[in-house]
C-alpha positions as CSV (number, residue, x, y, z in Angstrom):
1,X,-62.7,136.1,-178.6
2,X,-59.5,133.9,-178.5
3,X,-56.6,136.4,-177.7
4,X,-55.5,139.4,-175.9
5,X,-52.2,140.9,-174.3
6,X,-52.4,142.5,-171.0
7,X,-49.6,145.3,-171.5
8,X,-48.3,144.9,-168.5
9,X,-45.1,143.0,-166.8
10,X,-46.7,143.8,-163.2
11,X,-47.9,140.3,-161.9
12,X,-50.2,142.0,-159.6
13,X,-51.9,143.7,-162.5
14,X,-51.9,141.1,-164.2
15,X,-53.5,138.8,-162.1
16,X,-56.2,141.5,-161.1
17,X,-57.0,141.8,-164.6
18,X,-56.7,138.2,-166.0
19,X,-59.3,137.2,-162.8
20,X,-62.2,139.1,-164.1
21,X,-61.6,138.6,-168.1
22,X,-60.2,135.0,-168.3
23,X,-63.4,133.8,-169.5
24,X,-63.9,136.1,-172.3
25,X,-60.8,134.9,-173.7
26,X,-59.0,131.7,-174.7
27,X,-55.8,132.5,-174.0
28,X,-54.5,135.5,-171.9
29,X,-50.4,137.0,-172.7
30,X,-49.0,139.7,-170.7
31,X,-45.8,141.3,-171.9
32,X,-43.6,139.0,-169.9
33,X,-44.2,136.4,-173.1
34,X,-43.2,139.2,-175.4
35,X,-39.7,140.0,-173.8
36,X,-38.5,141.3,-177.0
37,X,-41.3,144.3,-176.5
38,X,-38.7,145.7,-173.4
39,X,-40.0,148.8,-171.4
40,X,-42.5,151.0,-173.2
41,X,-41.6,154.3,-172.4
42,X,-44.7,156.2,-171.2
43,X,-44.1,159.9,-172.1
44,X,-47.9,160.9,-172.3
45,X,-49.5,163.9,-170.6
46,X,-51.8,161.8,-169.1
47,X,-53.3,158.1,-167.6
48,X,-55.1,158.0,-170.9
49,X,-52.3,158.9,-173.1
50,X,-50.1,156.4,-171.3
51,X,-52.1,153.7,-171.6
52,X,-53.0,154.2,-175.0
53,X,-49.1,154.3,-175.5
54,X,-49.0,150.9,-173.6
55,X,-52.2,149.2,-175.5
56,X,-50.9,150.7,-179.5
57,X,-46.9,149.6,-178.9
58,X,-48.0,146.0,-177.8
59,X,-50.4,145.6,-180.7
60,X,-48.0,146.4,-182.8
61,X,-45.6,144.1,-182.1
62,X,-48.0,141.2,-181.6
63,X,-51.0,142.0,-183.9
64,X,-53.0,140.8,-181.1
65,X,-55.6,142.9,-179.4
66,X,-54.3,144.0,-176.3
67,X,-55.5,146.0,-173.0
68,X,-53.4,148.2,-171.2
69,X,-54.0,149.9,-168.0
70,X,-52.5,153.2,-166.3
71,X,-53.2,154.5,-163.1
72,X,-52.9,157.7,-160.9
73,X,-53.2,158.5,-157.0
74,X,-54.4,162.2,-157.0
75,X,-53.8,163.6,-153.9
76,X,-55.9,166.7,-153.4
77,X,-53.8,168.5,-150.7
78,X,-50.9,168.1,-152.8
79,X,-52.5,169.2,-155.4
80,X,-53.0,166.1,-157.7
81,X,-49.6,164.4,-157.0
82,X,-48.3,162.1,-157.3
83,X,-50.7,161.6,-160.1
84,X,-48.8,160.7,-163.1
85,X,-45.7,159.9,-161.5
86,X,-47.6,157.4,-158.8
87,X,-45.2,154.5,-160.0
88,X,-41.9,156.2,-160.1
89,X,-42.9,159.3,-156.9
90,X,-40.0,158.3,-155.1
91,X,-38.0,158.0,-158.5
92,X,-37.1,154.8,-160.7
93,X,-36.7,151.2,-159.8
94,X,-38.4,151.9,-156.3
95,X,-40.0,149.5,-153.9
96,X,-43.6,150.2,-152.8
97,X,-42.3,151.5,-149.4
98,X,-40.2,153.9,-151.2
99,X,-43.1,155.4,-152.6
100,X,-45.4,155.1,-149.8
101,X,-42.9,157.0,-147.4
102,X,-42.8,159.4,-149.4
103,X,-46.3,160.2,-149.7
104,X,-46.4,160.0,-146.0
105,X,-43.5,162.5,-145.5
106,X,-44.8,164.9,-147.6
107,X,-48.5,164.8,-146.3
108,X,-47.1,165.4,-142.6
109,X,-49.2,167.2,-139.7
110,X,-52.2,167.3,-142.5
111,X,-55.6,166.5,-141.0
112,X,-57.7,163.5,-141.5
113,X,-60.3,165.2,-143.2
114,X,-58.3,166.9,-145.7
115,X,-56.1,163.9,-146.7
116,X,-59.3,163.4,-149.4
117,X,-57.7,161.2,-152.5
118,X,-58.9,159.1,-155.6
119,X,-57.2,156.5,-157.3
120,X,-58.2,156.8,-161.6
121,X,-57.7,153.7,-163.8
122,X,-58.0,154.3,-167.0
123,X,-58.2,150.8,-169.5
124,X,-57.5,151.1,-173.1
125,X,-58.1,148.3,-175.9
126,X,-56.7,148.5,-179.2
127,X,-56.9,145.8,-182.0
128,X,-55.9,148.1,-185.0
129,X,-59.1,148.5,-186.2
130,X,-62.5,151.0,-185.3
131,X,-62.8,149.9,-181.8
132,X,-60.4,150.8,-180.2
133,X,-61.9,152.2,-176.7
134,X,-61.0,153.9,-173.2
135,X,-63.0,153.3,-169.8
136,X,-62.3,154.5,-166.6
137,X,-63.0,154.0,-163.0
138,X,-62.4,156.1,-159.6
139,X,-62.2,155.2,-156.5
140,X,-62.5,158.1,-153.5
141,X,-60.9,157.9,-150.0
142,X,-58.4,159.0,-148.1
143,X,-54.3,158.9,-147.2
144,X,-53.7,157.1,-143.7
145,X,-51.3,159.1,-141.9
146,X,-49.6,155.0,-141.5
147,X,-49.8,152.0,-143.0
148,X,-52.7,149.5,-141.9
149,X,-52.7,146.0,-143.6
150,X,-50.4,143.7,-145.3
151,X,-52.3,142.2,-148.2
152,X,-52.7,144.3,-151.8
153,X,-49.9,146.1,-153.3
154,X,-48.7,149.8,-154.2
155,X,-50.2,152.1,-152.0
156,X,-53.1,149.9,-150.4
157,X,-51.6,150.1,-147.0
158,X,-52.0,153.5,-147.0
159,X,-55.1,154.3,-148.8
160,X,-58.4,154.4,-146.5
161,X,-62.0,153.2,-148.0
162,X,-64.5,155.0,-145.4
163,X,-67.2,152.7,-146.6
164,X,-65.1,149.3,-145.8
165,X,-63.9,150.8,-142.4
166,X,-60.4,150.3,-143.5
167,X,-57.4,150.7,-145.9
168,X,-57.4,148.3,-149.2
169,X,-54.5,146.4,-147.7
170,X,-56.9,144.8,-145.1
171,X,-59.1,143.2,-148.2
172,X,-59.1,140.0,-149.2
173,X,-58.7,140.2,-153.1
174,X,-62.2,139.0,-153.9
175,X,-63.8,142.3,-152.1
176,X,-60.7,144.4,-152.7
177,X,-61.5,144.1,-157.1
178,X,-65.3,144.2,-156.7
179,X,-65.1,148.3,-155.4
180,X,-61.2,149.3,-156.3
181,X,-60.7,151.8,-159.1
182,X,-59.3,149.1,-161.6
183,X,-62.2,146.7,-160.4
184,X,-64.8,149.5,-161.7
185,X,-62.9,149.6,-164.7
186,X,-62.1,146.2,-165.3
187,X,-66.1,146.2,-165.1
188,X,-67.2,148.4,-168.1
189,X,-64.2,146.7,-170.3
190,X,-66.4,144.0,-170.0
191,X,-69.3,145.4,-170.6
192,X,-68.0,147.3,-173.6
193,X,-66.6,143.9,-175.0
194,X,-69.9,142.3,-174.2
195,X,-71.5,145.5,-176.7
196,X,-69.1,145.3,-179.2
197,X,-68.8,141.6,-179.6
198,X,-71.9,140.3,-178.4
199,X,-69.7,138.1,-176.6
């Protein structure tokens, strides 16, 4: 294939993504070359209505097929949150720590064991046509009670993988995207692109 648009202005992201697809694809745009696109509002009821939102929008200003991704923390002993609003928890145009703090503040005096959480990505492609497709991937482990590890972004310090011994912050990128939850995903795009393109 010789285009797609990662819908996303997140270099991070980005760079996660582009890392594992670059060589399905000739040439790889996020939505920083489509300025005139501006912020995508994201008013969906879910991961997978947002990113469908994301994906749709920047196909149709480009007409090239693009991938968008969305993802939620889901908490359990705060009863999913910040799930939807994982991004924006400690409100708009907030730095990671702003979010993460939060999260910490709120989960005070809870026990180790029931700080269980998950991170869902959920990957949409759209290129105006019949296959247009949704995957998903999890990841399961649990909220540190503070920060451990200065590598990653979002809430990586704070997010413990019990089978790594430690929190995603402390992985180098290369291990960090073969388990994470947008790793996973990032994954069974492939795959499906591989099915559907015989690529």
């Amino acid at each position: 294939m010789k285009e797609i648009v990662i819908a996303s202005s997140n270099k991070h992201k980005v760079s996660e993504i582009t890392q594992k697809i670059h060589s399905y694809f000739q040439k790889t745009y996020s939505l920083s070359d489509f300025p005139e696109i501006g912020d995508i509002k994201e008013d969906g009821n879910s991961v997978l209505e947002n990113s469908f939102i994301k994906s749709r929008v920047t196909f149709g200003y480009t007409n090239i097929p693009s991938v968008a991704d969305d993802t939620a923390l889901e908490v359990d002993c705060l009863n999913g949150d910040p799930g939807l609003y994982t991004a924006r928890y400690a409100g708009e145009n907030v730095t990671y720590d702003d979010n993460m703090n939060k999260l910490l503040n709120a989960m005070d005096g809870v026990p180790f064991e029931e700080r269980t959480a998950r991170f869902r990505t959920v990957i949409t492609y759209v290129d105006g046509g019949i296959n247009d497709f949704f995957v998903e991937g999890i990841l399961e482990g649990y909220i540190l009670e503070e920060k451990q590890g200065e590598l990653g972004f979002g809430y990586d310090p704070v997010f413990f993988v019990p089978e790594k011994g430690g929190s995603l912050a402390t992985m180098s990128p290369e291990i960090k995207n073969e388990i994470s939850h947008r790793g996973v995903a990032i994954d069974k795009f492939k795959n499906k692109i591989d099915q559907l393109f015989n690529v």
